[in-house]
VEXTOR-407708 format. One record per residue (C-alpha): residue in one letter; x, y, z. Coordinates in nm, 3 decimals. Layout:
<dokols>
<dokol><rest>a</rest><c1>X</c1><c2>Y</c2><c3>Z</c3></dokol>
...
</dokols>
This chain:
<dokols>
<dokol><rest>x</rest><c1>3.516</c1><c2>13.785</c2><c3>12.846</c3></dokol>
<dokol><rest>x</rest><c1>3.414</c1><c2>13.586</c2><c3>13.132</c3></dokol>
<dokol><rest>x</rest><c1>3.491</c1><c2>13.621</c2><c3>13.464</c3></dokol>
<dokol><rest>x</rest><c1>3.872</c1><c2>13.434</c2><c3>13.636</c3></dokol>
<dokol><rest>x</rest><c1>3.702</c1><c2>13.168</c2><c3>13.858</c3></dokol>
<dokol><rest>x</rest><c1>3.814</c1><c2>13.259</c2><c3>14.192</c3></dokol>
<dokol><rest>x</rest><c1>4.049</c1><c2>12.926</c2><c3>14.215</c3></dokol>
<dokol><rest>x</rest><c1>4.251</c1><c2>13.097</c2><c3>13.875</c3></dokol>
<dokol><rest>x</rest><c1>4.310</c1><c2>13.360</c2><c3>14.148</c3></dokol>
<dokol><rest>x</rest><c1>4.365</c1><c2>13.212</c2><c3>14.432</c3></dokol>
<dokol><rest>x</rest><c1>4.666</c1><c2>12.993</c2><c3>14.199</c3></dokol>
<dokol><rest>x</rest><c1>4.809</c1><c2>13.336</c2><c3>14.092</c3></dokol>
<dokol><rest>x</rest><c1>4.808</c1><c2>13.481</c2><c3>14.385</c3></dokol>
<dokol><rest>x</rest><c1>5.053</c1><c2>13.241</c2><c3>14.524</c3></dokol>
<dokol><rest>x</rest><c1>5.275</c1><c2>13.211</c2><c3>14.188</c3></dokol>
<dokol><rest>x</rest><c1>5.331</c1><c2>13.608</c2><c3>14.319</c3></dokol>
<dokol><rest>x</rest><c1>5.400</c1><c2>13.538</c2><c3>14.661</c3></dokol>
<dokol><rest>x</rest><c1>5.623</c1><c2>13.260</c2><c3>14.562</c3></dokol>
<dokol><rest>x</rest><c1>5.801</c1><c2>13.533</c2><c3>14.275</c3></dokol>
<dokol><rest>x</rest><c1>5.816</c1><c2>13.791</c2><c3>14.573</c3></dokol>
<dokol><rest>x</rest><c1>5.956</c1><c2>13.528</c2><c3>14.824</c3></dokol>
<dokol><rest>x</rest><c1>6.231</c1><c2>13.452</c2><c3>14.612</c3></dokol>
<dokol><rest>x</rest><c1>6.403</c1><c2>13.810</c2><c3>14.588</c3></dokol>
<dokol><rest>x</rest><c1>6.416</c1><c2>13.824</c2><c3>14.917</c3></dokol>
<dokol><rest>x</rest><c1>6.804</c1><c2>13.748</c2><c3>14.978</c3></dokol>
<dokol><rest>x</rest><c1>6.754</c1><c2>13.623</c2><c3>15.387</c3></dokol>
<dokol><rest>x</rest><c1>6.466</c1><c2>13.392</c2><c3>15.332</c3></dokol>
<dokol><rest>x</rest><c1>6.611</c1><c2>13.260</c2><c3>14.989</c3></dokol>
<dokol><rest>x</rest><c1>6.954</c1><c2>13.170</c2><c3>15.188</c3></dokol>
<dokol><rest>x</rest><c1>6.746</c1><c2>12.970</c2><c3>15.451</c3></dokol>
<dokol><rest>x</rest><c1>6.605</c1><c2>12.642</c2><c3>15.401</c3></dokol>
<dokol><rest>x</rest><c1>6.260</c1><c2>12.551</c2><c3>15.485</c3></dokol>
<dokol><rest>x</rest><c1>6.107</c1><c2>12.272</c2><c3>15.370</c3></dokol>
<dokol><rest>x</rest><c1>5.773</c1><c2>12.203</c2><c3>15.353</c3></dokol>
<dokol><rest>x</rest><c1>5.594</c1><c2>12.011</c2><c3>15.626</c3></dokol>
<dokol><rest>x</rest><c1>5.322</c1><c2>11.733</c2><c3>15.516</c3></dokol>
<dokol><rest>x</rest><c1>5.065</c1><c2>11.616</c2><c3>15.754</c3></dokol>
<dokol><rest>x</rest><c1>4.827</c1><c2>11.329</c2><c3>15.773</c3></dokol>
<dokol><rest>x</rest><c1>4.615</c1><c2>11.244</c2><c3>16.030</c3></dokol>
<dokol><rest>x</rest><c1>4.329</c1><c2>11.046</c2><c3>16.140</c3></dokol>
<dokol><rest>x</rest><c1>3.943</c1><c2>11.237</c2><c3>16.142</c3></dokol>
<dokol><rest>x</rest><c1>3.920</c1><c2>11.385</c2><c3>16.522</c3></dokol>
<dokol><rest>x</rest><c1>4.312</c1><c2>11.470</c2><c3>16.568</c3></dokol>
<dokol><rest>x</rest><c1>4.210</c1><c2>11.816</c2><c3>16.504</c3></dokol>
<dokol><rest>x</rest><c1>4.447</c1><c2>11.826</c2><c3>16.228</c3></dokol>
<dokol><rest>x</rest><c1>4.308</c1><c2>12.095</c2><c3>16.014</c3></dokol>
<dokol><rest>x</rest><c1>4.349</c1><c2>12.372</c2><c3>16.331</c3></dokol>
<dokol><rest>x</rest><c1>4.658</c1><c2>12.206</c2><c3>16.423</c3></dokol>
<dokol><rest>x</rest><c1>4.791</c1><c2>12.303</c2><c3>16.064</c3></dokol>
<dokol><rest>x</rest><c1>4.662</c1><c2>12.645</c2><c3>16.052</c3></dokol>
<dokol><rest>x</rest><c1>4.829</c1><c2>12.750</c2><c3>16.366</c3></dokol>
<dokol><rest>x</rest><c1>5.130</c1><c2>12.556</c2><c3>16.237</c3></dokol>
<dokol><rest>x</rest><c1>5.170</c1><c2>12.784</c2><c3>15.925</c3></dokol>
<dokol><rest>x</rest><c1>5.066</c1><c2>13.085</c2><c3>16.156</c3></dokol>
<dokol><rest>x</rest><c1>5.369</c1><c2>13.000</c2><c3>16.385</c3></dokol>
<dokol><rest>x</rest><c1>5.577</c1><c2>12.957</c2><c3>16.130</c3></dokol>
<dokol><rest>x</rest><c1>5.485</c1><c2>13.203</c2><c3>15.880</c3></dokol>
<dokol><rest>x</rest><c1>5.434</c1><c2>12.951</c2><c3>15.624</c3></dokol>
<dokol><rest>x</rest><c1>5.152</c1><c2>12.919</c2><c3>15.370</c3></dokol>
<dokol><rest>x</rest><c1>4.871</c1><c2>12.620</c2><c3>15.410</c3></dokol>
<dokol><rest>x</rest><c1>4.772</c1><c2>12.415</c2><c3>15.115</c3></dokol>
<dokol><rest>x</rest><c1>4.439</c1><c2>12.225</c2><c3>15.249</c3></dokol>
<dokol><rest>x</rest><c1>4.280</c1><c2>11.927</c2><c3>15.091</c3></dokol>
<dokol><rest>x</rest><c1>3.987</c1><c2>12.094</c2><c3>14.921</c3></dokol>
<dokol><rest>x</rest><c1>4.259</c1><c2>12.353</c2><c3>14.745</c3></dokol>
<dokol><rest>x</rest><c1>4.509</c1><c2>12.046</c2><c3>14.602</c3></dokol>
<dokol><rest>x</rest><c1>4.155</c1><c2>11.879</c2><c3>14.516</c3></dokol>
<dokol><rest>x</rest><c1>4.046</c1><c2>12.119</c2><c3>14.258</c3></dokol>
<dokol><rest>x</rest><c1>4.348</c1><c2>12.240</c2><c3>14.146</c3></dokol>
<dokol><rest>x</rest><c1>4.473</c1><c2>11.836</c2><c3>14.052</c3></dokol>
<dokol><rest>x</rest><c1>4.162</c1><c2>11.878</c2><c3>13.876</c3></dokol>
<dokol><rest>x</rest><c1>4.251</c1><c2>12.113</c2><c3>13.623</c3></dokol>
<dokol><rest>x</rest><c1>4.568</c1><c2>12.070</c2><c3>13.388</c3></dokol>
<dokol><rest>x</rest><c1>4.567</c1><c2>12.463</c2><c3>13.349</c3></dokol>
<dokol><rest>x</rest><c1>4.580</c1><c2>12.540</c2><c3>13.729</c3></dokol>
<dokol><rest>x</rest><c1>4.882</c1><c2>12.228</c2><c3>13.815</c3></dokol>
<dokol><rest>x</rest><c1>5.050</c1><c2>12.330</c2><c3>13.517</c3></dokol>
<dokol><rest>x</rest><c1>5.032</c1><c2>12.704</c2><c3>13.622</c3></dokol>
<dokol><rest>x</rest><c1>5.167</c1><c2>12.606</c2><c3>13.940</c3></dokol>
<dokol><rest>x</rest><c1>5.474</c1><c2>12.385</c2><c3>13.796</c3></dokol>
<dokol><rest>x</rest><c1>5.581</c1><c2>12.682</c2><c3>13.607</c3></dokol>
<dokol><rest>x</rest><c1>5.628</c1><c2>12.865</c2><c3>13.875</c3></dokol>
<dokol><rest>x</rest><c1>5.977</c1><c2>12.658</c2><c3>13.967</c3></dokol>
<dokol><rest>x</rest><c1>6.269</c1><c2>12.727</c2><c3>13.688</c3></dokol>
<dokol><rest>x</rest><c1>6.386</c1><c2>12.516</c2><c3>13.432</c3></dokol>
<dokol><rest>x</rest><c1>6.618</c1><c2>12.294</c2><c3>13.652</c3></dokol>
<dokol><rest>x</rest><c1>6.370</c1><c2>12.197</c2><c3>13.925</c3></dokol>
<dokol><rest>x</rest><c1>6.084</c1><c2>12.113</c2><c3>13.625</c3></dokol>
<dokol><rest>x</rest><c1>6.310</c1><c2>11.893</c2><c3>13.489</c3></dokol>
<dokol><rest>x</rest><c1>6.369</c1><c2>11.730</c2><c3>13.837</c3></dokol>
<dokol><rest>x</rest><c1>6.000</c1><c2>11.687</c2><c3>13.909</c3></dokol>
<dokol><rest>x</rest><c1>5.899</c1><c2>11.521</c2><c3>13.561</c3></dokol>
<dokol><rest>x</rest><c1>6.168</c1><c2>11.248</c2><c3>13.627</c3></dokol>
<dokol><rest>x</rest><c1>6.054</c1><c2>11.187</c2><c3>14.019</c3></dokol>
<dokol><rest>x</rest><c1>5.721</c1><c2>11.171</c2><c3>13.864</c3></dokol>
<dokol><rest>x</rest><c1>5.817</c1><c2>10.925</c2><c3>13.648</c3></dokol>
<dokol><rest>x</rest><c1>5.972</c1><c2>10.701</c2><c3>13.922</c3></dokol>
<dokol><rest>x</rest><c1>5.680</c1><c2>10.733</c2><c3>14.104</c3></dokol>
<dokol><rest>x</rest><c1>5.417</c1><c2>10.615</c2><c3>13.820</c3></dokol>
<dokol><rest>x</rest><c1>5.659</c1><c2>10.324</c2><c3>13.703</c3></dokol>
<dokol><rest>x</rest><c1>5.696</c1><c2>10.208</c2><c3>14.087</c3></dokol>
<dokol><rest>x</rest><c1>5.373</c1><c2>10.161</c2><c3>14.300</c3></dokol>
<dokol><rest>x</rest><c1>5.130</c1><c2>10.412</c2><c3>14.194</c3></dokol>
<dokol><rest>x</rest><c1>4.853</c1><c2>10.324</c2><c3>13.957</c3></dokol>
<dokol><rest>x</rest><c1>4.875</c1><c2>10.703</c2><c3>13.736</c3></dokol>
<dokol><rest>x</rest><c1>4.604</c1><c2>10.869</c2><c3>13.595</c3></dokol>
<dokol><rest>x</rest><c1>4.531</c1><c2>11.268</c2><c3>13.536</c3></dokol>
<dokol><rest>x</rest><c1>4.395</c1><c2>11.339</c2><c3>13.864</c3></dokol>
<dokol><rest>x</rest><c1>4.736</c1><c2>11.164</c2><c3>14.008</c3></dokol>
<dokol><rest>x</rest><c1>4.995</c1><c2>11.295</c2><c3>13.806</c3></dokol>
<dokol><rest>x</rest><c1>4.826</c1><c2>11.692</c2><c3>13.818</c3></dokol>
<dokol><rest>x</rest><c1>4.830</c1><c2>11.629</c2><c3>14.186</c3></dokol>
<dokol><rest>x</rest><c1>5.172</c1><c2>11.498</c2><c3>14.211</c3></dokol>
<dokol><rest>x</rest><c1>5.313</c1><c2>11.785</c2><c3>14.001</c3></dokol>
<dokol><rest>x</rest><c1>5.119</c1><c2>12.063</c2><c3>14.184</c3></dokol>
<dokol><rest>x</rest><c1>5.281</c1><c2>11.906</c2><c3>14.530</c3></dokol>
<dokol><rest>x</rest><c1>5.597</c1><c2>11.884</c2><c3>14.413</c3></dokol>
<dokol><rest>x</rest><c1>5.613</c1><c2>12.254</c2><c3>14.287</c3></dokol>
<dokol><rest>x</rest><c1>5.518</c1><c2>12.355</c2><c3>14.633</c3></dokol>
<dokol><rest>x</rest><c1>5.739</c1><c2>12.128</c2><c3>14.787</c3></dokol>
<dokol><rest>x</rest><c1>6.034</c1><c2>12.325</c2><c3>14.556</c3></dokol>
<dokol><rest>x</rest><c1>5.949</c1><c2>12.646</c2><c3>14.706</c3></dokol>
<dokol><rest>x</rest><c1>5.898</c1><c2>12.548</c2><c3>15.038</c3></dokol>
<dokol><rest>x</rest><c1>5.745</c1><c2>12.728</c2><c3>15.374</c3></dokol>
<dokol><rest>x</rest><c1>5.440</c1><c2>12.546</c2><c3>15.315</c3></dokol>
<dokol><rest>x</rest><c1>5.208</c1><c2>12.351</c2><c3>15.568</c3></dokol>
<dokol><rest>x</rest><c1>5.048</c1><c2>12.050</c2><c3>15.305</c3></dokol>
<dokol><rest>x</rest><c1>4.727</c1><c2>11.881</c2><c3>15.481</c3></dokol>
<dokol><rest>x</rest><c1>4.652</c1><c2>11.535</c2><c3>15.352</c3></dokol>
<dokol><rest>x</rest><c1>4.593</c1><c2>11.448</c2><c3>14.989</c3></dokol>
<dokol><rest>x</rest><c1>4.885</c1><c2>11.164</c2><c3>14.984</c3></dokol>
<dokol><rest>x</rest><c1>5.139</c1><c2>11.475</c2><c3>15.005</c3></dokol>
<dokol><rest>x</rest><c1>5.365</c1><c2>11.234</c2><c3>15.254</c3></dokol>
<dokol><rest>x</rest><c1>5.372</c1><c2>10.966</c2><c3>14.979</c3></dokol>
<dokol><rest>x</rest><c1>5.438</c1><c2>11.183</c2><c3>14.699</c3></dokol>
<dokol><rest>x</rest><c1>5.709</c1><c2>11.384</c2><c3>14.775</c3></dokol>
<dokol><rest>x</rest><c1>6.097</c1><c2>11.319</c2><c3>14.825</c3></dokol>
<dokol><rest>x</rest><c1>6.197</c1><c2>11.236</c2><c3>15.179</c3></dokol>
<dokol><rest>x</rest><c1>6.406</c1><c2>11.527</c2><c3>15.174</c3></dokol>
<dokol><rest>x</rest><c1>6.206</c1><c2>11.781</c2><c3>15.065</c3></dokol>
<dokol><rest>x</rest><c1>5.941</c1><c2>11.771</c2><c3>15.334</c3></dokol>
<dokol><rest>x</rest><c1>5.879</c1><c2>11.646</c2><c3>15.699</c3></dokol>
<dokol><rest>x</rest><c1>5.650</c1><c2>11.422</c2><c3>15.671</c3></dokol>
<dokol><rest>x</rest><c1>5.404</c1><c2>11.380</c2><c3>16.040</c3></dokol>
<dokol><rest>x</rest><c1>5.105</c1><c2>11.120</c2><c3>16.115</c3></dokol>
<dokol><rest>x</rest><c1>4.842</c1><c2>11.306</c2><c3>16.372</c3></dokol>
<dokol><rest>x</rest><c1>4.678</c1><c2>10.986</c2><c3>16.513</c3></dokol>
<dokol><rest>x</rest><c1>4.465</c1><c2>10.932</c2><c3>16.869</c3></dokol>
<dokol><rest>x</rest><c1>4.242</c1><c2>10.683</c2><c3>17.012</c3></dokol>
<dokol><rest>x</rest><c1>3.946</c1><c2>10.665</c2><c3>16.855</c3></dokol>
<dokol><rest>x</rest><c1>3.735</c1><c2>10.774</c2><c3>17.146</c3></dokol>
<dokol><rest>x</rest><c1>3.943</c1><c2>11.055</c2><c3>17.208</c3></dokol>
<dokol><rest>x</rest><c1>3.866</c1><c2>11.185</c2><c3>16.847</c3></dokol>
<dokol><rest>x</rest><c1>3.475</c1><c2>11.089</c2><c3>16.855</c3></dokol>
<dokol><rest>x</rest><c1>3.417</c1><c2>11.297</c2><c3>17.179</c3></dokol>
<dokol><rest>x</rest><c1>3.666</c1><c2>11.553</c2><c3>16.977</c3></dokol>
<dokol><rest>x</rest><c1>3.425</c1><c2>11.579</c2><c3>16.662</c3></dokol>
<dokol><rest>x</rest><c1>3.100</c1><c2>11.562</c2><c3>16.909</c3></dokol>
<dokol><rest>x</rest><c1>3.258</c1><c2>11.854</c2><c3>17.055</c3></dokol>
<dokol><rest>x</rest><c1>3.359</c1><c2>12.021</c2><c3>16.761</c3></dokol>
<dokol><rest>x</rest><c1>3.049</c1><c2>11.964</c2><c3>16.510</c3></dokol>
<dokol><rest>x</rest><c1>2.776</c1><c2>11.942</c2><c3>16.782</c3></dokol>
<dokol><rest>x</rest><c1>2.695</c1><c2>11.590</c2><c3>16.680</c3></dokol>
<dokol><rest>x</rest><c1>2.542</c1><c2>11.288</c2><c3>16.885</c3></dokol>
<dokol><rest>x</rest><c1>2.825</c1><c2>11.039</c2><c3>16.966</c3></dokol>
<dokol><rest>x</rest><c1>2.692</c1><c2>10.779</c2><c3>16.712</c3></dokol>
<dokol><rest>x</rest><c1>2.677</c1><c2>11.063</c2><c3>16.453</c3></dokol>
<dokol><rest>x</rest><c1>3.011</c1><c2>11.152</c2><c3>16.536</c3></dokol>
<dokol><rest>x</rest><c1>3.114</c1><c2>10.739</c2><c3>16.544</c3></dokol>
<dokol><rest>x</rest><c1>2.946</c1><c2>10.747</c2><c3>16.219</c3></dokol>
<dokol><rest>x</rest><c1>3.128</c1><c2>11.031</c2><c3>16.056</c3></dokol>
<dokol><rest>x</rest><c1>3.483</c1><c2>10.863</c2><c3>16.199</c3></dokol>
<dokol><rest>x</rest><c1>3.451</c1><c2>10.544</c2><c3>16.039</c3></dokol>
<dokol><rest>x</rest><c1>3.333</c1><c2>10.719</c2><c3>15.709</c3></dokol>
<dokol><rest>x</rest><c1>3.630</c1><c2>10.931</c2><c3>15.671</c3></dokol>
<dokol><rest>x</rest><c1>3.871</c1><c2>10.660</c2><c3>15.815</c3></dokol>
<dokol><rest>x</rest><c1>3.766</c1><c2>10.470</c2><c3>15.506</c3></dokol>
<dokol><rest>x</rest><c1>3.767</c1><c2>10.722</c2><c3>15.271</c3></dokol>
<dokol><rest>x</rest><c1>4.119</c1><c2>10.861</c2><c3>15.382</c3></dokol>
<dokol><rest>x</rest><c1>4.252</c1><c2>10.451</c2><c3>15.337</c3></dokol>
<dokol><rest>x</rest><c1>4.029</c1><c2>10.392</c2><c3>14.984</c3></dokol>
<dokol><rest>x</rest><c1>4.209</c1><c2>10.712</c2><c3>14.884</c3></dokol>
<dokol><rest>x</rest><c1>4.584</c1><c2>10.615</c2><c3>14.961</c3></dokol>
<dokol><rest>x</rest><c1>4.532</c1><c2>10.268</c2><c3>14.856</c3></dokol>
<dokol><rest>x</rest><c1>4.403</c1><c2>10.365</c2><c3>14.534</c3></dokol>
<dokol><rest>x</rest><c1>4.641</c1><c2>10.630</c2><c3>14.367</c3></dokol>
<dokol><rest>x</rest><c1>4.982</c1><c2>10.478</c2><c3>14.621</c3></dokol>
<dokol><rest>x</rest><c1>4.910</c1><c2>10.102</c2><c3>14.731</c3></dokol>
<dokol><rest>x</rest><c1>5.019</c1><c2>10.185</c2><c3>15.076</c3></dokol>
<dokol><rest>x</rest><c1>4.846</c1><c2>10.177</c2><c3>15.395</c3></dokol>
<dokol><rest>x</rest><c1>4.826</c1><c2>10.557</c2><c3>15.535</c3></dokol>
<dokol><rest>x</rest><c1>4.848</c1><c2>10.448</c2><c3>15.911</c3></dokol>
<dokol><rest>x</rest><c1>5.190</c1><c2>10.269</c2><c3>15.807</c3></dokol>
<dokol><rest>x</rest><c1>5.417</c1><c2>10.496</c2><c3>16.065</c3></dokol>
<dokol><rest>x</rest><c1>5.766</c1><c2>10.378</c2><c3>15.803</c3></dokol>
<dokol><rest>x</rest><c1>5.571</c1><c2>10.621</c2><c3>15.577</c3></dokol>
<dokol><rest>x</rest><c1>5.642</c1><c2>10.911</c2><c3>15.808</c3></dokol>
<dokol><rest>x</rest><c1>5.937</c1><c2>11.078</c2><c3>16.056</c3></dokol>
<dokol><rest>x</rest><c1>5.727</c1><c2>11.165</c2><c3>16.292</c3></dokol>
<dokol><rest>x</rest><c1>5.423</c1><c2>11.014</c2><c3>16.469</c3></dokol>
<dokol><rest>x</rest><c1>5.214</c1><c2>11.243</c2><c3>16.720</c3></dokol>
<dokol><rest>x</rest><c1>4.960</c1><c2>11.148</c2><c3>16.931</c3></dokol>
<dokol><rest>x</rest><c1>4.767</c1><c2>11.464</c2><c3>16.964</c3></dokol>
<dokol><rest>x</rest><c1>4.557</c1><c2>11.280</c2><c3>17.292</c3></dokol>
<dokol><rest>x</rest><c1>4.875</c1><c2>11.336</c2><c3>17.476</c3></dokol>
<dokol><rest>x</rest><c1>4.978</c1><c2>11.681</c2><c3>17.435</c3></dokol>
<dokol><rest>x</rest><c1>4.844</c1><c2>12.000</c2><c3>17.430</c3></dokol>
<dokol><rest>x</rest><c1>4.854</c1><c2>12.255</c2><c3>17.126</c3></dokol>
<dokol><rest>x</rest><c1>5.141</c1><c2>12.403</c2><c3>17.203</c3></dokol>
<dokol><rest>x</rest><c1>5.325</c1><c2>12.042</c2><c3>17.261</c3></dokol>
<dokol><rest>x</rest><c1>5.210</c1><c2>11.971</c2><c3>16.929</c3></dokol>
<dokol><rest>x</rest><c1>5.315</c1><c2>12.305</c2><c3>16.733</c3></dokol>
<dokol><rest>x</rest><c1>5.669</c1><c2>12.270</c2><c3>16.928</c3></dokol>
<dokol><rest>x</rest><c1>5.719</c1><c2>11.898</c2><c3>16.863</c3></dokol>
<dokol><rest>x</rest><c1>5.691</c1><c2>11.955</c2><c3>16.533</c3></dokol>
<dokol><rest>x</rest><c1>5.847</c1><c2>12.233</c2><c3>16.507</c3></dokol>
<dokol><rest>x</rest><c1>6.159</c1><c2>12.091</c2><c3>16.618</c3></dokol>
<dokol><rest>x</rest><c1>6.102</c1><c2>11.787</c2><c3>16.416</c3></dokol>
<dokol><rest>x</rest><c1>6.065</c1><c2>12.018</c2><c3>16.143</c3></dokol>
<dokol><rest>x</rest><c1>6.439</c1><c2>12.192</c2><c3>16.272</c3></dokol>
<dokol><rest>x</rest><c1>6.581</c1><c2>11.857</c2><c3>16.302</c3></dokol>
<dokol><rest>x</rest><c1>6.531</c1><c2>11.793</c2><c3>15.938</c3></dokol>
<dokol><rest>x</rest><c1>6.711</c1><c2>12.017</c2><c3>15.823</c3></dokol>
<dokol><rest>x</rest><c1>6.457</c1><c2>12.315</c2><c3>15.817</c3></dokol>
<dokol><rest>x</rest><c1>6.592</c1><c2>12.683</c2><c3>15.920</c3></dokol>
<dokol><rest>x</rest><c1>6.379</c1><c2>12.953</c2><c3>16.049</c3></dokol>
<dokol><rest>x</rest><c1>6.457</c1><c2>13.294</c2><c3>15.814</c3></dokol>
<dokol><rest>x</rest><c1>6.468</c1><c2>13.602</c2><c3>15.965</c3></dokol>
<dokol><rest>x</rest><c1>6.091</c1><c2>13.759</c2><c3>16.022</c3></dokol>
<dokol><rest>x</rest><c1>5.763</c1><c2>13.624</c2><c3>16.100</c3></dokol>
<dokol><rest>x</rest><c1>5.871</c1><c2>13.263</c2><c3>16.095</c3></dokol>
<dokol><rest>x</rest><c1>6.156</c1><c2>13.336</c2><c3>16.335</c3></dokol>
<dokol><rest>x</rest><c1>5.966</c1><c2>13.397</c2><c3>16.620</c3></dokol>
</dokols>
């Protein structure tokens, strides 16, 4: 027999947590919707996230995890079974509005869309990038832009990466464009378009914890309700 790839077990370790999360009476009363971010390279939207789900006590889904998994019909399709009968049925047909509206479809789309949608379903989840904003119901999720002056995030990234400011003005413009080539591609939408999102933070202008309590009470605002626990505090 060969060996699970360590992706097949990062996938079922979730489907547990997500089985275990749901016999808990308090937490399944509450309602916590997932939050999807996007952001522009330099926002520092990858620690921003991790400290969100810390705070919160949800999980994080980053882009390199939705990446492989929409790449593999076994993994997304592991992870819509997870979600009963009821809620697959509801995510085939908003699937379906989706790839008969804007999107172009394909296998890497619809996996993708499926796998976001089933963790959109069971909620307390932090989603970074991957088109999560576009995908999912406007109920189901708050959806937040990270954006800052571009300066702001090329002296971030020389900072962060130890990088020369034009390999750091280099590295800005390359992601800017892959981030757009991506959303244009699979959603024909522009990803800086703020009508996409309900909330628009400029990370230049407020510290960390500004950030983790403005959305936070975005997030509260929505309709999302802390359960008793680590995400209470």
């Amino acid at each position: 027999m060969h060996e699970s790839h360590p992706l097949d077990e990062l996938v079922k370790e979730q489907v547990q947590r997500w089985q275990a999360r749901r016999s808990a009476p308090v937490r399944e009363r509450a309602r916590q919707p997932a939050i999807a971010i996007s952001r522009m390279p330099g926002c520092g939207g990858g620690a921003l996230a991790l400290a969100l789900a810390r705070r919160l006590g949800f999980d994080l889904f980053g882009k390199e995890l939705l990446h492989k998994v929409a790449q593999s019909a076994h993994l997304s399709e592991a992870m819509l079974r997870s979600v009963d009968e009821k809620a697959q049925s509801a995510i085939s047909e908003w699937i379906e509005s989706l790839f008969t509206g804007r999107f172009i479809g394909g296998e890497y789309a619809h996996h993708l869309s499926r796998t976001l949608m089933a963790i959109a379903v069971h909620g307390r989840a932090i989603i970074l990038g991957r088109g999560a904003a576009l995908i999912l119901p406007p109920d189901s999720c708050l959806r937040v832009l990270l954006i800052a002056p571009r300066e702001d995030r090329i002296r971030a990234i020389m900072s962060r990466d130890g990088l020369g400011r034009k390999e750091a003005e280099r590295l800005v413009v390359r992601v800017e464009s892959e981030r757009r080539a991506f959303i244009r591609q699979h959603f024909h939408e522009e990803v800086l378009d703020p009508l996409l999102y309900d909330l628009t933070l400029n990370t230049a202008g407020l510290d960390r914890e500004a950030q983790l309590s403005t959305i936070r009470t975005a997030w509260e605002k929505k309709g999302g309700q802390a359960a008793a626990g680590p995400a209470g505090d």
